[in-house]
VEXVEX-745075 format. One line per 4 residues: their letters; for each residue z, x, y of N, C-alpha, C. Coordinates in nm, 3 decimals. Layout:
BEGIN
A> Z,X,Y,Z,X,Y,Z,X,Y; ... .
# end
This chain:
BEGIN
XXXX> 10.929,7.720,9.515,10.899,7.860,9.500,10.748,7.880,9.508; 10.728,7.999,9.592,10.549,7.981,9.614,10.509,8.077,9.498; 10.418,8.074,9.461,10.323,8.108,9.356,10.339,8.270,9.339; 10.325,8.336,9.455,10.373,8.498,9.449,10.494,8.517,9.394 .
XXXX> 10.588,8.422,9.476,10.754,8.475,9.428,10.754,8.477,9.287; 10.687,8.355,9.195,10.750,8.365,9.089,10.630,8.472,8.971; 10.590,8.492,9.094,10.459,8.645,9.000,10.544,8.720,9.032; 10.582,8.783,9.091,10.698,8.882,9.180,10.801,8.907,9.030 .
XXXX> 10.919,8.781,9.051,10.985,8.755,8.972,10.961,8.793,8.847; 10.879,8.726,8.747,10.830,8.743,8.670,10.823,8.892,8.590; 10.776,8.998,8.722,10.722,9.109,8.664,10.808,9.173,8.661; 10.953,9.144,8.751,11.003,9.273,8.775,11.163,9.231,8.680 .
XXXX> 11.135,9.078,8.618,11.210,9.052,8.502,11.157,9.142,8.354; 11.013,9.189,8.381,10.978,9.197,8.262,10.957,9.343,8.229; 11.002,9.432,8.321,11.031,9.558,8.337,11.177,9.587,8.334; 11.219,9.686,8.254,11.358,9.720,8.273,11.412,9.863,8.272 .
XXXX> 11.503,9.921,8.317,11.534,10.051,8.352,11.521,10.152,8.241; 11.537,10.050,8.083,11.572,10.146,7.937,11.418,10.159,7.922; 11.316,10.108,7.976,11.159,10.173,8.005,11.122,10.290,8.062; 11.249,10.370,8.144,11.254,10.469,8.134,11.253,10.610,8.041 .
XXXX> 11.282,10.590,7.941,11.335,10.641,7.842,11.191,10.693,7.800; 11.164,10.843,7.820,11.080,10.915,7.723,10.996,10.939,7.848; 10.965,10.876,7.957,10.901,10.932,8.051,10.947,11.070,8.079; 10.816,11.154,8.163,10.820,11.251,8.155,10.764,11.312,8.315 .
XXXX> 10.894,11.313,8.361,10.897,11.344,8.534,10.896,11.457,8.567; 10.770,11.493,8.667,10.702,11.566,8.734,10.788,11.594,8.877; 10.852,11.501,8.944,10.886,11.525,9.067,10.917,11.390,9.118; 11.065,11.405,9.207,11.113,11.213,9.210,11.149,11.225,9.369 .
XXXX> 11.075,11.100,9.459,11.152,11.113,9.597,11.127,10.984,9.617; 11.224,11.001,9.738,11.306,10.891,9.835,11.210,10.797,9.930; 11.213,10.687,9.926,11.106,10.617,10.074,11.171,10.478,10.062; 11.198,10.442,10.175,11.259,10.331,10.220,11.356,10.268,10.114 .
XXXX> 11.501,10.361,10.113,11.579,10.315,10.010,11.534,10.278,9.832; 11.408,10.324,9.815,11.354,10.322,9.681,11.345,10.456,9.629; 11.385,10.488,9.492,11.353,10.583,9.414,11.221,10.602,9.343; 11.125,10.716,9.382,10.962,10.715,9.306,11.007,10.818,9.226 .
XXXX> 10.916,10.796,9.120,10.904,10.888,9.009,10.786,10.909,8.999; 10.721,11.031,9.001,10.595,11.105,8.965,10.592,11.122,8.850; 10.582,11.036,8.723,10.557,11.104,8.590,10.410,11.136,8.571; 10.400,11.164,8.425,10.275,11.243,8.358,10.267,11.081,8.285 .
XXXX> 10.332,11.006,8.274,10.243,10.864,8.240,10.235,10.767,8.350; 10.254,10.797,8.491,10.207,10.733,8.612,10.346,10.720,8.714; 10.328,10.667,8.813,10.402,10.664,8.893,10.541,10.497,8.845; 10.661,10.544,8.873,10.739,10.433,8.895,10.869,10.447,8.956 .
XXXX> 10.846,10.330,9.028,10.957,10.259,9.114,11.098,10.244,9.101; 11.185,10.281,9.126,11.328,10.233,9.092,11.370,10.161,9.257; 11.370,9.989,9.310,11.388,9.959,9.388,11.554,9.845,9.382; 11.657,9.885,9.486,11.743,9.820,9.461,11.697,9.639,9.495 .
XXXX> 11.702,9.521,9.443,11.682,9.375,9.458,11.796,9.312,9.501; 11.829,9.208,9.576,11.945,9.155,9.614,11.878,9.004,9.608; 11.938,8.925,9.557,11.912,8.789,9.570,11.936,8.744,9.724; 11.916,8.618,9.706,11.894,8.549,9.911,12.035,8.571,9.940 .
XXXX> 12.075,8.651,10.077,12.186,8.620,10.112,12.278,8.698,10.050; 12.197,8.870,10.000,12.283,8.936,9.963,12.208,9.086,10.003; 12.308,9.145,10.026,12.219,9.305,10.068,12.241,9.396,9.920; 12.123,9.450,9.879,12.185,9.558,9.736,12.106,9.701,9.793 .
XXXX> 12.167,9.822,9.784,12.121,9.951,9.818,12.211,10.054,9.735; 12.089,10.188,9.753,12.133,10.296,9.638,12.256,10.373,9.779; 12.344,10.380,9.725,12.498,10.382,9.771,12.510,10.561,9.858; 12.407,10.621,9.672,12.449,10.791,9.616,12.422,10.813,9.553 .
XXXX> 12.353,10.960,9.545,12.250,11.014,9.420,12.367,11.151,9.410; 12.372,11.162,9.293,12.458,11.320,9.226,12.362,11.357,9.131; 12.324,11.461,9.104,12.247,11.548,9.062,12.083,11.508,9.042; 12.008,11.496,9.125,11.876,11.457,9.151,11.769,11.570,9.093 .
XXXX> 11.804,11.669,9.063,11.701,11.750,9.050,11.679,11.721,8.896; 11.806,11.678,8.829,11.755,11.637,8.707,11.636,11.544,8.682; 11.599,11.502,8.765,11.493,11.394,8.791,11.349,11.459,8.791; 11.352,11.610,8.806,11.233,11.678,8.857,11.160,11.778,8.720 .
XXXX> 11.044,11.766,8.702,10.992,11.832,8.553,11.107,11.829,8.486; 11.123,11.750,8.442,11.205,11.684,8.267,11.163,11.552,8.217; 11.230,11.542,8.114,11.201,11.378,8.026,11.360,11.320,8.086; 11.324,11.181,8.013,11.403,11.095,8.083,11.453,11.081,7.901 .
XXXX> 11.599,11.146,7.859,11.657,11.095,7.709,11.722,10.982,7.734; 11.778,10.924,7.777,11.877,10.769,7.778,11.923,10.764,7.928; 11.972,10.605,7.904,12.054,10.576,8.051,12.167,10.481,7.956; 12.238,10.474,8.117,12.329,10.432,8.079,12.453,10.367,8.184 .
XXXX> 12.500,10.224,8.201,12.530,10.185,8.331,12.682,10.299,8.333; 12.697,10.262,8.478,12.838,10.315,8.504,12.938,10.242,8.608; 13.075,10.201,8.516,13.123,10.079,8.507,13.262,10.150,8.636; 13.223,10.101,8.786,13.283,10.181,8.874,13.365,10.076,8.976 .
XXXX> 13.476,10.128,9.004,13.530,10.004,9.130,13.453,9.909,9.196; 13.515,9.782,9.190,13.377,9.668,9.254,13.506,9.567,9.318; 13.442,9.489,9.429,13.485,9.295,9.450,13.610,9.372,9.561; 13.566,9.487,9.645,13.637,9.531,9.765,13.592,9.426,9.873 .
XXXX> 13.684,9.389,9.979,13.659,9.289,10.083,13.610,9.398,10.209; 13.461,9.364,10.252,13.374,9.397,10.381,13.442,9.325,10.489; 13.559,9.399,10.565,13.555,9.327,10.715,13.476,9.410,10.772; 13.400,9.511,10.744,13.365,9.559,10.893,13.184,9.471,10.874 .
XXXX> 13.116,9.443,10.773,12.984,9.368,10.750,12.960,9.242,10.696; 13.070,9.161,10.770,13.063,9.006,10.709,13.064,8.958,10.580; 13.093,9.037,10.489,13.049,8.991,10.366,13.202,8.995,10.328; 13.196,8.892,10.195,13.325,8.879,10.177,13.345,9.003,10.019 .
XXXX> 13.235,9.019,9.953,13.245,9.122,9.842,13.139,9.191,9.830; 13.203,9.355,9.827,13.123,9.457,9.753,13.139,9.516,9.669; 13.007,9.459,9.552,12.983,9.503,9.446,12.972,9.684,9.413; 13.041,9.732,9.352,12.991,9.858,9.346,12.927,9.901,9.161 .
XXXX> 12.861,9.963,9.115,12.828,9.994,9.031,12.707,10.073,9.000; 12.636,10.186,8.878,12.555,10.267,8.885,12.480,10.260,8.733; 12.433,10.369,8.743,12.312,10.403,8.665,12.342,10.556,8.645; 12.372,10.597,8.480,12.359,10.767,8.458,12.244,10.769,8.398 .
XXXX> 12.143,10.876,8.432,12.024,10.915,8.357,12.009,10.995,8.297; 12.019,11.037,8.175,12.050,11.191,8.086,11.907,11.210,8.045; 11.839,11.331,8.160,11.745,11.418,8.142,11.737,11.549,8.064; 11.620,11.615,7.997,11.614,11.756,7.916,11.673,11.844,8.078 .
XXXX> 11.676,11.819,8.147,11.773,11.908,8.256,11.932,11.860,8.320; 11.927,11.795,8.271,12.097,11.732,8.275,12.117,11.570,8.322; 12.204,11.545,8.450,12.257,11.374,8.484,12.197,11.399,8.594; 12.162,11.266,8.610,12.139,11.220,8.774,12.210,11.089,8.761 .
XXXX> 12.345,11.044,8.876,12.367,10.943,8.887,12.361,10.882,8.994; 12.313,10.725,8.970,12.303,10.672,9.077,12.405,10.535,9.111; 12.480,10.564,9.203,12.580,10.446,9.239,12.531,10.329,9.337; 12.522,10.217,9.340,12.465,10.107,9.381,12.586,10.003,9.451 .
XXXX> 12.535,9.962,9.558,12.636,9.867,9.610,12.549,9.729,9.641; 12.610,9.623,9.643,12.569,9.481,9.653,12.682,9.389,9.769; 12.637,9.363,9.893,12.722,9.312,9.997,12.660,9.183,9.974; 12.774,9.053,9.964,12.721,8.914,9.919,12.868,8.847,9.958 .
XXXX> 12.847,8.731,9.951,12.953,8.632,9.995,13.034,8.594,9.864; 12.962,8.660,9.744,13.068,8.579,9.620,12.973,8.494,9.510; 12.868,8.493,9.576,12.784,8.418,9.488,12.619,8.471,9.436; 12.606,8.595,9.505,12.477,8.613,9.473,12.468,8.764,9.394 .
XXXX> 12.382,8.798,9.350,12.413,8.907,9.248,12.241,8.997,9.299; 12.272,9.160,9.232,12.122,9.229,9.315,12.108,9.305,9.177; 12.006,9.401,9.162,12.008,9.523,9.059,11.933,9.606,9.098; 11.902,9.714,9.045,11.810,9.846,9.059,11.701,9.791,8.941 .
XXXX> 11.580,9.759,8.977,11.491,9.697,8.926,11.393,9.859,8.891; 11.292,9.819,8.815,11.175,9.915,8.799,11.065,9.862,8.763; 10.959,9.935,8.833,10.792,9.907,8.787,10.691,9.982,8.815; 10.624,9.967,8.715,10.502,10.096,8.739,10.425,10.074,8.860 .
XXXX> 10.395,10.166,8.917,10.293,10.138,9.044,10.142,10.173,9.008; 10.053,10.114,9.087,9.923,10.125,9.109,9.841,10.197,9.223; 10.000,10.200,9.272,9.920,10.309,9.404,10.043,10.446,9.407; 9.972,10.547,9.500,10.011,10.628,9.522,10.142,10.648,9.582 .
XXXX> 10.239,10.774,9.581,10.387,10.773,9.655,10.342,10.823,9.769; 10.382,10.691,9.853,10.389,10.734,10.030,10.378,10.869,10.086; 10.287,10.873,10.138,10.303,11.013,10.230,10.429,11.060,10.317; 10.508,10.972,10.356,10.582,10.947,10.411,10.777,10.937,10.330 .
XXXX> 10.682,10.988,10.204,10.831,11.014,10.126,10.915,11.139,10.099; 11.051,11.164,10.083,11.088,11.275,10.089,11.144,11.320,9.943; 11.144,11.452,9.952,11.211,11.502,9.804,11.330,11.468,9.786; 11.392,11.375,9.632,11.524,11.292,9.666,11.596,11.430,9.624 .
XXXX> 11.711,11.425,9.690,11.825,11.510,9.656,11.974,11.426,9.669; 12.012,11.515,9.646,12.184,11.431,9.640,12.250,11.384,9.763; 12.310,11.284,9.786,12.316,11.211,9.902,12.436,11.136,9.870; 12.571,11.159,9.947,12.668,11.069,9.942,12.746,10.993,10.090 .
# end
């Protein structure tokens, strides 16, 4: 393992989604399958991770605007049909499963899928950023 991966690793073990909790979001959008959050205590990341040899992506967003000027009160996983067989994308299982976020403006949920052979596992990771949200990003809205 080279020296980045396990800085990589490391950080984004040491960040977790219930770090959400009490932030206070300004405005949340979409860029290359990642969720940004504009809070009033800095910018952060919600990026889906897939281990080697596994694809993980955000599936579907239902109610996104909750995401926009409010606080973030709790999350909470959401325990949804999974271990369906992919003939049409080589994979032999897809994982399905999500994330509810209960904002001072209501839910935003997010459903997550993981395409893997049976052995590798992904998550919706988070971390604060140091740089700015892409110019190139769009206002997330609901998407199924």
């Amino acid at each position: 393992q080279r020296k980045g991966e396990k800085m990589m690793l490391e950080h984004m073990v040491e960040m977790d989604l219930i770090k959400l909790i009490g932030l206070e979001v300004k405005k949340s959008f979409l860029y290359e399958g990642s969720i940004y959050l504009d809070c009033k205590q800095g910018i952060y990341v919600l990026v889906p991770v897939g281990d080697c040899c596994s694809i993980c992506y955000i599936n579907n967003i239902d109610g996104a605007d909750a995401l926009n000027d409010s606080e973030i009160l709790s999350i909470e996983n959401l325990e949804l049909t999974s271990n369906e067989i992919d003939d049409d994308h080589n994979h032999e299982v897809i994982e399905v499963w999500g994330h509810k976020i209960k904002t001072t403006k209501g839910y935003c949920s997010i459903e997550m899928r993981l395409e893997h052979n049976g052995y590798y596992s992904g998550v919706l990771d988070m971390f604060k950023s140091d740089e700015d949200i892409p110019a190139e990003a769009t206002k997330l809205v609901d998407f199924y």
